[in-house]
N, CA, C and O atoms as CSV, one atom per row, in Angstrom:
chain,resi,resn,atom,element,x,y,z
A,1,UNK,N,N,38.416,-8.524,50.933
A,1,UNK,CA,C,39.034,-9.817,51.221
A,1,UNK,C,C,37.953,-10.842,51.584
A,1,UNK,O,O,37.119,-10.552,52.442
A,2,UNK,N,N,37.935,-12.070,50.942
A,2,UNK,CA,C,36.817,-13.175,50.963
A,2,UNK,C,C,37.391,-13.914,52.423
A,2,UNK,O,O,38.512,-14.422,52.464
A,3,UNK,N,N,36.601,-13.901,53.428
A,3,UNK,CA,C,37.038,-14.906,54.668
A,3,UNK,C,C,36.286,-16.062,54.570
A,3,UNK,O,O,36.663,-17.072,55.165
A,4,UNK,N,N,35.118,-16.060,53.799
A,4,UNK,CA,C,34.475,-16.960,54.061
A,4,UNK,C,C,33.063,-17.216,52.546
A,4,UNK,O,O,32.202,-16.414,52.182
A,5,UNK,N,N,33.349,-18.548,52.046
A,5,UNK,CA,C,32.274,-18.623,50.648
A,5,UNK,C,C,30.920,-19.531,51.485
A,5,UNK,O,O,30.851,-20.362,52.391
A,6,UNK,N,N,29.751,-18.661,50.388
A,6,UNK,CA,C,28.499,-19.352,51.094
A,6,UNK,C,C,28.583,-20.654,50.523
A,6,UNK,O,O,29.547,-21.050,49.868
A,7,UNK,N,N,27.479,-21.364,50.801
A,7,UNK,CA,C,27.184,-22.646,49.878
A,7,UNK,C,C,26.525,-22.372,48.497
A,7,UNK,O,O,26.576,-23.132,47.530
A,8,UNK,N,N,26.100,-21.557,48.537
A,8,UNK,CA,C,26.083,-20.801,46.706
A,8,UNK,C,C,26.541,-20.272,45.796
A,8,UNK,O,O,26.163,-20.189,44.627
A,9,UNK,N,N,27.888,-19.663,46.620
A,9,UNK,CA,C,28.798,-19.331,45.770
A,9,UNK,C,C,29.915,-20.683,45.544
A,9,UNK,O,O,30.637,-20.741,44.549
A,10,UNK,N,N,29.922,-21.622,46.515
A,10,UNK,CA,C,30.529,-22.308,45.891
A,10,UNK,C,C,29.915,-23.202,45.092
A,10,UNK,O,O,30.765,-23.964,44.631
A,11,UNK,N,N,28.629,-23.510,44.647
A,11,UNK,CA,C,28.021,-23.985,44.333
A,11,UNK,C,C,28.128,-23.625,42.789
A,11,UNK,O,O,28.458,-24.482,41.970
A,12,UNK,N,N,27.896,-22.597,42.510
A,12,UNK,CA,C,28.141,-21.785,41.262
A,12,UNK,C,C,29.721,-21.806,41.073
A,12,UNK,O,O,30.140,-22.154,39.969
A,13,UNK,N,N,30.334,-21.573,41.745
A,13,UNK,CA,C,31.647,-22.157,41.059
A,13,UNK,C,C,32.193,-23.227,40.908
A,13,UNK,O,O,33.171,-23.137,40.167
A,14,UNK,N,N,31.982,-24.291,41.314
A,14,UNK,CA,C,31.733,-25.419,41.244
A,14,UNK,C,C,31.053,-26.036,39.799
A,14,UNK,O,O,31.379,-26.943,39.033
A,15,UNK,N,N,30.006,-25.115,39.844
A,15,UNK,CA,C,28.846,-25.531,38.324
A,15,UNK,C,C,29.816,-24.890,36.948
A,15,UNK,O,O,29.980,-25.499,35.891
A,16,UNK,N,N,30.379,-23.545,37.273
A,16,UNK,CA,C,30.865,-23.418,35.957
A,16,UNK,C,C,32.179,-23.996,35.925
A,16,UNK,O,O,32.692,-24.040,34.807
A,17,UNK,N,N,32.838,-24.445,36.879
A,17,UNK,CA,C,34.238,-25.614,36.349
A,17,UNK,C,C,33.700,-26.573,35.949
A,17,UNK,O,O,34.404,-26.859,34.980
A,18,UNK,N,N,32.726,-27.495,36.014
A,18,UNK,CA,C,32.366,-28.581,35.487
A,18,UNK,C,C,32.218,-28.432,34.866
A,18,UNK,O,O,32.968,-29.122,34.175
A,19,UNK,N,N,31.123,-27.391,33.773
A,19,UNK,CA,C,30.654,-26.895,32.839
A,19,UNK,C,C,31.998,-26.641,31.635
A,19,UNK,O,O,32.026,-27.083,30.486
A,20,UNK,N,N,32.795,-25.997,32.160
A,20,UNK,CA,C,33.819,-25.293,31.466
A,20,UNK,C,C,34.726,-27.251,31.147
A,20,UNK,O,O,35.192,-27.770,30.133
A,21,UNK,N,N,34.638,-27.549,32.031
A,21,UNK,CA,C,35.429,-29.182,32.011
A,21,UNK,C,C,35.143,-30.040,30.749
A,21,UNK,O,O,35.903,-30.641,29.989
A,22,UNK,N,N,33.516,-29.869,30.786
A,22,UNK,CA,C,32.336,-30.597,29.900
A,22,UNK,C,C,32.950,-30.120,28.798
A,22,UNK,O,O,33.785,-30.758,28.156
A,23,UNK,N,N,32.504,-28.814,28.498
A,23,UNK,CA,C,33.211,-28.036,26.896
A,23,UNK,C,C,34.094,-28.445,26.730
A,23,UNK,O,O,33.957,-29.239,25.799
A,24,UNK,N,N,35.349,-28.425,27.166
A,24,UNK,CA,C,36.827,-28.767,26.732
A,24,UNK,C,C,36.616,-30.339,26.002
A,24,UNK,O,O,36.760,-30.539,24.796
A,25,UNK,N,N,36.213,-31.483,27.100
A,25,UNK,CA,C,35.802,-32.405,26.893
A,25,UNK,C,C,35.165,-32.776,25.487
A,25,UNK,O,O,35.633,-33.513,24.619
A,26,UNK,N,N,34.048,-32.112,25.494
A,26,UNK,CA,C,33.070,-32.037,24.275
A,26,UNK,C,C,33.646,-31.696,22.607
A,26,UNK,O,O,33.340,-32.268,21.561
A,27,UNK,N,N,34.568,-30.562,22.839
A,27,UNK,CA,C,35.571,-30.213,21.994
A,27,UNK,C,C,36.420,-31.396,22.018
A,27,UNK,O,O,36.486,-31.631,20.812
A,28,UNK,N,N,37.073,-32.243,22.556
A,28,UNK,CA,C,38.024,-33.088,22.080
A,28,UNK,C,C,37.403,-34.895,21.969
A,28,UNK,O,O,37.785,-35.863,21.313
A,29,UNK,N,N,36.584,-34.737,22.708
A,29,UNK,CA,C,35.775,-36.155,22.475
A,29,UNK,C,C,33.700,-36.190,21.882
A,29,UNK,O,O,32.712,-36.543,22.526
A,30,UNK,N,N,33.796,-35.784,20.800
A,30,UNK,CA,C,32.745,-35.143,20.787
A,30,UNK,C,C,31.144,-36.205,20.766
A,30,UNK,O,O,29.933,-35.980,20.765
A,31,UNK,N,N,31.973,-37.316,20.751
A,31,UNK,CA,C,30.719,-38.644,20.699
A,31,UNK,C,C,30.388,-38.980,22.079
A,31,UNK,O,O,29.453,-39.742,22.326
A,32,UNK,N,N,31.460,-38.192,23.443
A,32,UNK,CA,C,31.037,-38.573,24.894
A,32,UNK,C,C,30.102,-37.083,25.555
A,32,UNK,O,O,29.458,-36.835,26.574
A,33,UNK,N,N,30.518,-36.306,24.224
A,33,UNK,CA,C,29.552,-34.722,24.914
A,33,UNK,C,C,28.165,-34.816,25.407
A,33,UNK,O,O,27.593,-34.142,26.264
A,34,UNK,N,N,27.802,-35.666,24.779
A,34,UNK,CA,C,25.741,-35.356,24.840
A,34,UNK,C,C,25.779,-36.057,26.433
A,34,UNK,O,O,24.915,-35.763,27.259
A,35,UNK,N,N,26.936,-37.052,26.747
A,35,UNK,CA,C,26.692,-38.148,27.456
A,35,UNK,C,C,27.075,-37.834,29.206
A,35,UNK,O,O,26.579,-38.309,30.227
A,36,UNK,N,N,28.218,-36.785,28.985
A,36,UNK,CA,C,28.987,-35.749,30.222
A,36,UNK,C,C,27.927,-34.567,30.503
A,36,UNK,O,O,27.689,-34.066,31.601
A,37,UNK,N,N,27.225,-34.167,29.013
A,37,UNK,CA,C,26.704,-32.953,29.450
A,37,UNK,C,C,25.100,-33.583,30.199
A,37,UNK,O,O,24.718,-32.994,31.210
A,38,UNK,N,N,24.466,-34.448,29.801
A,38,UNK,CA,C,23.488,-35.199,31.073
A,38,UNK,C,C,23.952,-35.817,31.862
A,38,UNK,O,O,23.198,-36.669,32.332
A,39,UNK,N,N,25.383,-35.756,32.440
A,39,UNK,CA,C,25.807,-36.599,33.635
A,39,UNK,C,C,26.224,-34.860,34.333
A,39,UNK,O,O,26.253,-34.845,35.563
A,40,UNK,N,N,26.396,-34.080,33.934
A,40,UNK,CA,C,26.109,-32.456,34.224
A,40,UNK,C,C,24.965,-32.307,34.517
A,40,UNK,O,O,24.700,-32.536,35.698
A,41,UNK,N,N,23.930,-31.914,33.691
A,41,UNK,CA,C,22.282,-31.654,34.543
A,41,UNK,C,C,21.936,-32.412,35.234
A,41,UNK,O,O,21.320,-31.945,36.192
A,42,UNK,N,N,22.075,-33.789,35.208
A,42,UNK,CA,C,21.404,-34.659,36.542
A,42,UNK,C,C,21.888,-34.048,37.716
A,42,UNK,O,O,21.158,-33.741,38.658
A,43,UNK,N,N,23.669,-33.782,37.662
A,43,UNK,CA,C,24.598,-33.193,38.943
A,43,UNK,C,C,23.723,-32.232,39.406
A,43,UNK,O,O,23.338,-32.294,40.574
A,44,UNK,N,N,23.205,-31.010,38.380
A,44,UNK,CA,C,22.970,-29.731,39.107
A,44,UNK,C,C,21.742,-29.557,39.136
A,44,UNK,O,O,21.165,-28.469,39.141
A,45,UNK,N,N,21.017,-31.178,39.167
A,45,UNK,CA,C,19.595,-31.045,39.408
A,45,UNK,C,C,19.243,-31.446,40.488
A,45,UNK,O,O,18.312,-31.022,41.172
A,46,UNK,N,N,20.250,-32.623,40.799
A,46,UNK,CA,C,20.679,-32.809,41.852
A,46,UNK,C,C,20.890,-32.483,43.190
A,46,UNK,O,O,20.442,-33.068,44.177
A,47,UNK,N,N,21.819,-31.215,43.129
A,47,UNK,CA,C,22.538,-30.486,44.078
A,47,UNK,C,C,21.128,-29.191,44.323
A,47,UNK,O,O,20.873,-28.620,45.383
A,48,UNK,N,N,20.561,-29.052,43.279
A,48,UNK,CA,C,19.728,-27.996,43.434
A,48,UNK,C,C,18.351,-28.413,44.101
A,48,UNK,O,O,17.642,-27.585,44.672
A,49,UNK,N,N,18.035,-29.703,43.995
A,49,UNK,CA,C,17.084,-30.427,44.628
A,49,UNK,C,C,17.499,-31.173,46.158
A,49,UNK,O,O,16.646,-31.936,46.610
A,50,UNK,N,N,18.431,-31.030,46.747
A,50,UNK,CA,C,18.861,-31.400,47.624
A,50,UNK,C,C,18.844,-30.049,48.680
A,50,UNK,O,O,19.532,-29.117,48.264
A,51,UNK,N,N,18.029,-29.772,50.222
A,51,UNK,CA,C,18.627,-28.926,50.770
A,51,UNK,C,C,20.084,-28.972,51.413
A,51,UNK,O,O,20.703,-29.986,51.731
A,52,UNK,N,N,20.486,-27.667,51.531
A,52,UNK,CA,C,21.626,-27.564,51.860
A,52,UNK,C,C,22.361,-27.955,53.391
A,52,UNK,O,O,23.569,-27.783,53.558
């Protein structure tokens, strides 16, 4: 039983809903993909360059 998520695990789950968001996205608007998926790496360059 989970009582309690670190800041890395939510971090990582967090990264693959966006991720998974992006795809869907990308699949139905495919001229805004290149444009969501670097508004994605800046996020998790971001978050990863930031201490916690």
């Amino acid at each position: 039983m989970i009582t309690r998520l670190t800041f890395f695990e939510v971090l990582v789950v967090l990264a693959y809903t966006v991720l998974t968001c992006v795809e869907v996205v990308s699949t139905v608007i495919p001229a805004k993909g290149a444009v969501s998926k670097g508004i994605v790496v800046y996020f998790v360059y971001f978050m990863l360059g930031s201490p916690p």
